[in-house]
N, C-alpha and C positions, 0 to 999 in steps of 0.2 A: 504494500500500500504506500501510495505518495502522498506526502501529505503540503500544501503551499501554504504559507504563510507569510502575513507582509510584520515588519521588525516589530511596530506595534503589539501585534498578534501573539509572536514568538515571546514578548516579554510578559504580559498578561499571562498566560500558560506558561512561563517558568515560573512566575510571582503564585501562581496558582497550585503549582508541583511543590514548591518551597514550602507552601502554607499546610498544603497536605503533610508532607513529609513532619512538621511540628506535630501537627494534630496525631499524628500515629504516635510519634514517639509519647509521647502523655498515654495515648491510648493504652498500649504499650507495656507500659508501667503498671500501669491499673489496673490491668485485666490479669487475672487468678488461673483462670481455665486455658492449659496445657494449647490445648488444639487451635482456640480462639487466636491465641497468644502468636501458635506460630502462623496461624492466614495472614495475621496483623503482619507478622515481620516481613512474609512472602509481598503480600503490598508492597510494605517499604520497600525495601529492594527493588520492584518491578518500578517503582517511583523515584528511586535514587537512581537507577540506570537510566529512565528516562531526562531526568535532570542532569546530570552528566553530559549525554548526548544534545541538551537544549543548550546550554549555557556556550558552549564557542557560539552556536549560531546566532543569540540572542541579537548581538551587533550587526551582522549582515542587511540587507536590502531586504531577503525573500529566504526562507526557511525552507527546507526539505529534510523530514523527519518520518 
């Protein structure tokens, strides 16, 4: 999947990947239940490679992610 995005775009969705990536970790913390606990971390992870992957483009023209 190709995905376009103009710089604006790209930085709004890494603002938005960042914000998530907080909320999990609190979540993270909180949660008791084994299994719960590790979906949570699978998230992050799938949410920190994605932010990794955003963060050189943010400054470009047009995004392809």
């Amino acid at each position: 999947m190709l995905l376009e995005l103009s710089n604006d775009e790209s930085r709004v969705l890494k603002d938005a990947v960042d914000s998530s990536l907080q909320t999990l970790l609190a979540e993270i913390a909180r949660t008791d239940q084994r299994e719960h606990k590790e979906a949570l971390r699978q998230r992050h992870d799938r949410l920190a490679a994605l932010q990794r992957r955003l963060e050189p483009m943010v400054e470009s023209e047009q995004v392809y992610a």
